[in-house]
C-alpha positions in Angstrom: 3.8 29.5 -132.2 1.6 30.2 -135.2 2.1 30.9 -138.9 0.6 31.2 -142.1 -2.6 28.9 -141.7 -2.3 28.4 -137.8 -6.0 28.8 -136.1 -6.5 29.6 -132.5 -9.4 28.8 -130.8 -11.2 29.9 -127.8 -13.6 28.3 -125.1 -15.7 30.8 -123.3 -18.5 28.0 -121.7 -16.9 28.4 -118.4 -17.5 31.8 -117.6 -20.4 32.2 -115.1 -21.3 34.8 -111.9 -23.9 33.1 -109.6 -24.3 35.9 -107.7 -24.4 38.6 -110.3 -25.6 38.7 -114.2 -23.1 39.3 -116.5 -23.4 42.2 -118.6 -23.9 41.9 -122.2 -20.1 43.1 -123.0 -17.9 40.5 -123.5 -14.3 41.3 -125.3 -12.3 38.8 -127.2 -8.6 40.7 -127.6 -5.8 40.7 -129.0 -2.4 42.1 -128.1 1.1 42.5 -127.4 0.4 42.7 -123.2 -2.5 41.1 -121.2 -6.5 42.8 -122.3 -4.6 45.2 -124.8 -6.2 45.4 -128.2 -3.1 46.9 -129.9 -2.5 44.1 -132.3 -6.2 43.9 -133.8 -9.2 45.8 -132.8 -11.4 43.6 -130.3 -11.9 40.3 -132.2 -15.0 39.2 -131.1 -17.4 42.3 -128.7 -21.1 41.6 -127.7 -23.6 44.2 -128.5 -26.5 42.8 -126.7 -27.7 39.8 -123.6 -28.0 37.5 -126.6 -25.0 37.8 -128.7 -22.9 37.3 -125.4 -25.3 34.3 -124.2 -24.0 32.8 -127.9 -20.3 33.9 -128.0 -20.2 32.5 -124.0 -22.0 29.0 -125.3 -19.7 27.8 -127.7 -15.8 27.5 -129.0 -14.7 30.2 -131.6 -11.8 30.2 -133.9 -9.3 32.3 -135.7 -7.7 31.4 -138.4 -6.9 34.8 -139.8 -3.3 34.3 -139.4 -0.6 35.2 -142.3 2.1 37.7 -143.3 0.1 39.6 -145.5 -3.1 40.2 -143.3 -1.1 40.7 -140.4 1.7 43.1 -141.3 1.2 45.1 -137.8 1.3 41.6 -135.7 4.7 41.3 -134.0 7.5 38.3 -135.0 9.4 36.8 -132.5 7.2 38.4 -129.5 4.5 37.3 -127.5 1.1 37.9 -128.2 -2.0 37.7 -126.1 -5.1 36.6 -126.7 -7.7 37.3 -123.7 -11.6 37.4 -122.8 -12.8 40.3 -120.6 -16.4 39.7 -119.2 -18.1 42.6 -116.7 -20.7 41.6 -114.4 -23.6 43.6 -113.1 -22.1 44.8 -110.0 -19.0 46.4 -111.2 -16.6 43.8 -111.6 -14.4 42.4 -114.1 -13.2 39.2 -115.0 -10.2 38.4 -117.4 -8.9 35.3 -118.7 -5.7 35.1 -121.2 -4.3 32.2 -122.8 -0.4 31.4 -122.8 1.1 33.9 -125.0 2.2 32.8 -128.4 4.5 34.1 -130.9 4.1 34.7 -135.0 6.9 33.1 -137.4 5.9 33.6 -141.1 9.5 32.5 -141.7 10.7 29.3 -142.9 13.9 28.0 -141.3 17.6 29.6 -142.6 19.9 26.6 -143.0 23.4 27.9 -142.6 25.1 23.9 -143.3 25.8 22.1 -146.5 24.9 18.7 -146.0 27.0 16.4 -148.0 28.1 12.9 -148.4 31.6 10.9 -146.7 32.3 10.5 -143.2 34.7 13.3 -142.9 33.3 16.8 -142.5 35.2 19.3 -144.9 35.7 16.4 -147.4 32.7 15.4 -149.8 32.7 12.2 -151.6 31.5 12.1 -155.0 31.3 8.8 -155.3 31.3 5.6 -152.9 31.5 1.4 -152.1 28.8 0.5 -150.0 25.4 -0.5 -151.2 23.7 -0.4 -148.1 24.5 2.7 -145.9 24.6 6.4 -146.8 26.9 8.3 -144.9 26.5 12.6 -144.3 27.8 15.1 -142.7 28.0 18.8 -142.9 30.6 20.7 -144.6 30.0 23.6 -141.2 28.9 23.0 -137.8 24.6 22.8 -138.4 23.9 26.0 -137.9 19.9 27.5 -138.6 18.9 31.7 -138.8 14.9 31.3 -137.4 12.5 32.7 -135.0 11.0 29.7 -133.6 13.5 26.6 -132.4 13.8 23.7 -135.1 11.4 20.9 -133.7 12.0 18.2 -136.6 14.8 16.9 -138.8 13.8 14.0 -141.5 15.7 12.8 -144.2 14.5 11.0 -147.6 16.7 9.2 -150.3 16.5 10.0 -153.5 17.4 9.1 -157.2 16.6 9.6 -160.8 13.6 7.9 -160.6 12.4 10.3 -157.3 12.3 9.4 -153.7 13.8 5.9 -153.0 12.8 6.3 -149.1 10.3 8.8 -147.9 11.4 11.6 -145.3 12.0 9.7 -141.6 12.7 11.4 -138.5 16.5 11.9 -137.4 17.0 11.7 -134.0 20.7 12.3 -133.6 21.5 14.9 -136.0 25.5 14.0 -135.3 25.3 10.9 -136.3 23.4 11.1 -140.1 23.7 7.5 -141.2 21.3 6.1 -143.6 21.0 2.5 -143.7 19.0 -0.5 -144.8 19.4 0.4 -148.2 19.0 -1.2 -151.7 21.5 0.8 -153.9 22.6 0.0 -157.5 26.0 -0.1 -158.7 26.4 2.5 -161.3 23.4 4.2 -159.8 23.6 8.0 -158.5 21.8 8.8 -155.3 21.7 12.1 -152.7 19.7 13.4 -149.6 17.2 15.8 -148.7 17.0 16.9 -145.0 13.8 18.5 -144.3 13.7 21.2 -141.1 10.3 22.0 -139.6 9.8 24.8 -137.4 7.8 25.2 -134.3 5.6 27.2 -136.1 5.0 24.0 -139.0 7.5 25.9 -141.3 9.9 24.1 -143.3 13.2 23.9 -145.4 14.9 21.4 -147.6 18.7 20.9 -147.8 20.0 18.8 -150.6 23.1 17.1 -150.6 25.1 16.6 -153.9 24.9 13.3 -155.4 27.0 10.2 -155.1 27.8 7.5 -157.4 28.0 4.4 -155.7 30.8 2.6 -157.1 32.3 -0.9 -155.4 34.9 -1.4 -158.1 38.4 -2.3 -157.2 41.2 0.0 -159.0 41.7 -1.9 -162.1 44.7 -4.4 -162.9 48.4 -2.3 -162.8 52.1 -3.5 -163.2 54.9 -1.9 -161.5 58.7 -1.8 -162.1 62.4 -1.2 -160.6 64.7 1.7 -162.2 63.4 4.7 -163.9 63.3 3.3 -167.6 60.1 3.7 -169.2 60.8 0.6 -171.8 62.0 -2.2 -169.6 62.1 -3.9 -166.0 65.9 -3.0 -164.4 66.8 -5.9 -162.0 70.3 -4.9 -160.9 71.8 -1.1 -159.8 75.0 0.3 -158.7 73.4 2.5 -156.3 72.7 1.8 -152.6 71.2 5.1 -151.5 68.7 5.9 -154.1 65.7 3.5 -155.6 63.3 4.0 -158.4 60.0 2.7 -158.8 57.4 3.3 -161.9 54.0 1.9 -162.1 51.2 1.9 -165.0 47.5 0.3 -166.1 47.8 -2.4 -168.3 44.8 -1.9 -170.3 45.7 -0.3 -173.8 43.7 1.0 -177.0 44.5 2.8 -180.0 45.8 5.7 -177.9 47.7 4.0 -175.4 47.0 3.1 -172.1 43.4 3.2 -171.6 42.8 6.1 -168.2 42.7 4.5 -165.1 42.9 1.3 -166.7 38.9 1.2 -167.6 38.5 0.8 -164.1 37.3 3.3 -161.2 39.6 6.9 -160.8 42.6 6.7 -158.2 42.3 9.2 -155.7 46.4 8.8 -154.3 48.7 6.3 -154.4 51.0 4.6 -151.3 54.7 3.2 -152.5 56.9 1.8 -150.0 60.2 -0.3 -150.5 60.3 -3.6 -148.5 62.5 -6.4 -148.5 59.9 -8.8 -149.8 56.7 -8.5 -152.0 54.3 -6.5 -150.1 55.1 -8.2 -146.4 56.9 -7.4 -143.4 58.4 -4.6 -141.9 59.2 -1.4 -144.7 62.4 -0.4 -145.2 61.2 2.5 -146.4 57.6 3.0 -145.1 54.6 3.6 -147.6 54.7 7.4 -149.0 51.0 8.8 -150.3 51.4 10.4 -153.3 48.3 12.4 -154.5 47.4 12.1 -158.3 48.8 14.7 -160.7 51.8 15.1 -157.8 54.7 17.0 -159.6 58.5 16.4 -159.1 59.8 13.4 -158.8 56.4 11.7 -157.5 54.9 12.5 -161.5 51.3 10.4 -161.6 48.4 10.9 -163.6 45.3 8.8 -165.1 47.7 5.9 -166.5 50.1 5.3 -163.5 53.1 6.9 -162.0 56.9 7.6 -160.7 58.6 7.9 -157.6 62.2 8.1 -156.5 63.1 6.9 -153.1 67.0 8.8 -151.7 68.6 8.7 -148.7 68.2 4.5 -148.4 71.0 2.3 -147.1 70.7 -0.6 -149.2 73.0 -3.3 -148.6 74.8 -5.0 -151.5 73.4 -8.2 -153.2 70.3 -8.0 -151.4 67.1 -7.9 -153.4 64.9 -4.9 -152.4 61.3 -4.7 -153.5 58.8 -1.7 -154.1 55.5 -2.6 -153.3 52.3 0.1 -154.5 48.8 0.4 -153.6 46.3 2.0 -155.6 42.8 3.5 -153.8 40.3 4.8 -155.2 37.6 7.7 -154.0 35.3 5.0 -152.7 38.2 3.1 -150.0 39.0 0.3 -152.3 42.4 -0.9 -152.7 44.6 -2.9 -155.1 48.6 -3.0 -153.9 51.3 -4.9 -156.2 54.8 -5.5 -155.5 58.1 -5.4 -158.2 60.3 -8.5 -159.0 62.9 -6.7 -157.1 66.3 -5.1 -157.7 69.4 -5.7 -156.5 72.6 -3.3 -155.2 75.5 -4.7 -157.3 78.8 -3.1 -156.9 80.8 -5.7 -159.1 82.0 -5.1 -162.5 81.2 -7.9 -164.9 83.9 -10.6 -165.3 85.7 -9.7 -168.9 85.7 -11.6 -171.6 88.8 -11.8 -174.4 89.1 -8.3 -176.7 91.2 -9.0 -179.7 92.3 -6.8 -182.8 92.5 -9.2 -186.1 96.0 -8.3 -188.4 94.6 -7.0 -191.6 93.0 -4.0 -190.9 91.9 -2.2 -193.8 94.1 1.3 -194.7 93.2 4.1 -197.2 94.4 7.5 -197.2 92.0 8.7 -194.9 90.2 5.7 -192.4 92.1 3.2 -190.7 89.4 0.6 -190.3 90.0 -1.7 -187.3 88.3 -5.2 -187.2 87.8 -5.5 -183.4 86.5 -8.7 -181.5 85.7 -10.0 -177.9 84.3 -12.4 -176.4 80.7 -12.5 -174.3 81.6 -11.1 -170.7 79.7 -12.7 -167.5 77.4 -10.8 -164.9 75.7 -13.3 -162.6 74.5 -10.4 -160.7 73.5 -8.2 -162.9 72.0 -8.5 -166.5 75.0 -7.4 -169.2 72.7 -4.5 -171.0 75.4 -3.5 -174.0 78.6 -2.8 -174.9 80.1 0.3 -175.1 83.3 0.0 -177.5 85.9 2.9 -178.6 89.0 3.8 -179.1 91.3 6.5 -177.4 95.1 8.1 -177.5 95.4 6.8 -173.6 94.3 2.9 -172.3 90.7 3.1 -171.3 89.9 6.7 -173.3 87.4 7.1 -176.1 88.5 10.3 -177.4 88.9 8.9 -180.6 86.0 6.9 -181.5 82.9 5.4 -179.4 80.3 2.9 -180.7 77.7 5.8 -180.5 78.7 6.1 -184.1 77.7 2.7 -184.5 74.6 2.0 -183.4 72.1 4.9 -183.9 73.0 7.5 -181.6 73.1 5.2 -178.7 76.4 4.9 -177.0 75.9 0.7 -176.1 75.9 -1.8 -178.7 73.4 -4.4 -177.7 74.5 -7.5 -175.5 73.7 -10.1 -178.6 76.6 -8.3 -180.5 80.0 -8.9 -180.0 82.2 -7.2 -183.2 82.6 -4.2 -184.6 84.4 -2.2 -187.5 86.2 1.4 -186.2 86.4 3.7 -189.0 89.0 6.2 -187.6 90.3 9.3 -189.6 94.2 8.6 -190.6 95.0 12.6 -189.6 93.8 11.9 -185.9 95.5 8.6 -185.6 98.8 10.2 -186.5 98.8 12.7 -184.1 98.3 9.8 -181.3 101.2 8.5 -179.4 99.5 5.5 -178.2 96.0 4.1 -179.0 94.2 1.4 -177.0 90.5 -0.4 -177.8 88.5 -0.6 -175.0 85.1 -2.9 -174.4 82.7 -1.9 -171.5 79.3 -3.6 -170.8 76.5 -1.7 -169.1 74.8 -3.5 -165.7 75.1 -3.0 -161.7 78.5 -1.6 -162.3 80.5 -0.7 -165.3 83.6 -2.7 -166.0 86.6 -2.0 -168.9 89.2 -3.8 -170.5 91.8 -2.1 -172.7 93.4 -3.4 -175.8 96.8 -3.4 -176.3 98.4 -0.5 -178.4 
């Protein structure tokens, strides 16, 4: 193969005829079949004994070899350079070389050579500090006239060229290693393809951050309440579990918890802290995943259905948290608990005296703390109703800010109820409920 700057050279100090002289026209040629001159007119012709005593004496070369001077000389076909030499009695010797070809092309590289172990997947960003991995985002695949001789690869940085271009001598196996990397630091490759005919072409792979942080610290919780930790439930097919980065500043929870991005998430529900065999086995659940599996940059939800929990056992959800780079955090709830008894009731008693005008009947309503050793006793849900155990009358949510539970800590309350809609009651009863693993009620007497 030759190229732009390729010389050929020539020995004609072996031609000799002992028996005859050889006449003074000697023919150095060019072309595109043996002794032709079809590619350049005769490169080198003797006009006299002396010129051809010199030209046969001595090594010549061309170096005349590029695009531009060239235009008529063929690419991709072979071309023959030969000596012709006539001797004095009629005959005529020829000597070619090997035919070559022309390539004034650099190498087409039809691959994007990026970083990760997977091909189709690039990495941005990664843990080791030692080793860069690459593949190719195709098969490798080159558009050129002469066969790819030579791959080499260099690593670079900010700074320039942190390792200097070194052969590759399995190009399926592009592992860079030995390497002095900084944390924090952004590096990317260069592969360098060199023709036969000393062309070449750089591909450049995007850069990577090499990163070796864990996923920063993160807390995770039972029940689907954004503002508190739920330790008991009534249900034994369905679980919830919500996660989120402890780190907070002025805006809230600081993304990703200062630490590195999370690439997915895995939540599974196990029947203690992080170990054994899965009741429910891990579930990934991509970032920004809609639906019931919400996440984003300062943690996530996901609702487990179709379980069979049984009662009063204690079920934990355990999460793991990894990040672009394979590094992984996991933390496990306190647990939560299927309880399908009602609390125990407590006393419910209506003091004499209530307080009459012509329009509210106030009632004066007591009871006494009500026990759930299963399940934490949330509030109290109080009312009053035309039947035992309805609230169609009056409901506590008129006591206590829209919300329909009193908290646990109180345990009285004043009914204001309109004289008209007590009238047209046959029968009223009070009624006490507490929140928890299961409702329970007890009703008043009329």
């Amino acid at each position: 193969w030759i190229s732009n700057g390729t010389c050929v050279h020539y020995d004609l100090r072996g031609f000799a005829d002992r028996a005859a002289e050889l006449l003074p026209g000697i023919r150095v040629t060019l072309g595109t079949r043996p002794g032709a001159a079809d590619l350049w007119v005769p490169v080198d012709m003797t006009a006299d004994w002396t010129e051809a005593q010199a030209l046969r004496g001595d090594t010549h070369t061309l170096c005349n070899f590029t695009a531009d001077a060239n235009e008529t000389l063929p690419q991709g076909e072979d071309v023959h350079l030969c000596v012709e030499v006539n001797s004095s009695t009629g005959y005529q010797s020829l000597r070619c070389a090997e035919p070559f070809q022309a390539d004034f092309t650099a190498p087409v590289v039809h691959s994007a050579l990026q970083h990760g172990e997977d091909s189709g997947a690039p990495e941005d960003r990664q843990k080791w500090r030692t080793a860069l991995p690459l593949t190719y985002d195709t098969e490798l695949t080159f558009e050129d006239l002469s066969t790819p001789l030579r791959y080499e690869l260099a690593v670079l940085n900010r700074s320039g060229v942190m390792r200097e271009y070194a052969v590759v001598e399995d190009l399926s196996d592009l592992l860079v290693t030995d390497l002095q990397m900084e944390a924090g630091e952004v590096y990317w490759t260069a592969m360098r393809v060199t023709n036969a005919a000393g062309l070449s072409a750089v591909v450049e792979s995007p850069g990577v951050l090499v990163d070796p942080a864990p996923p920063a610290e993160f807390t995770v919780t039972d029940g689907n309440d954004p503002t508190r930790d739920v330790d008991a439930q009534s249900s034994t097919s369905e679980l919830w579990v919500q996660w989120g980065f402890t780190a907070q500043n002025e805006n809230g929870t600081v993304p990703w918890g200062g630490g590195p991005p999370i690439a997915y998430w895995e939540v599974a529900v196990m029947l203690s802290p992080c170990l054994g065999q899965p009741v429910h086995g891990f579930v990934r659940i991509d970032v920004e995943d809609g639906g019931s599996n919400g996440t984003d940059s300062r943690g996530g939800l996901k609702r487990f259905t179709g379980l069979a929990l049984q009662p009063q056992s204690t079920y934990f959800a355990c999460v793991r948290a990894w990040t672009a780079t394979g590094r992984v955090a996991q933390v496990a709830s306190d647990g939560i608990t299927p309880d399908l008894t009602p609390p125990r009731r407590g006393p419910l008693t209506v003091p004499r005296g209530v307080a009459v005008t012509s329009e509210v009947v106030e009632l004066e309503v007591d009871w006494g703390p009500w026990q759930d050793p299963e399940a934490m006793i949330v509030g109290y849900l109080v009312g009053a109703g035309s039947q035992p155990g309805a609230l169609d009358l009056f409901n506590s949510s008129a006591l206590s800010n829209g919300s329909a539970l009193l908290p646990p800590d109180v345990l009285s309350a004043t009914l204001a109820l309109q004289v008209g809609t007590v009238q047209d009651a046959d029968a009223m009863s009070l009624v006490v409920t507490p929140g928890g693993g299961a409702p329970g009620a007890a009703a008043g007497d009329p």
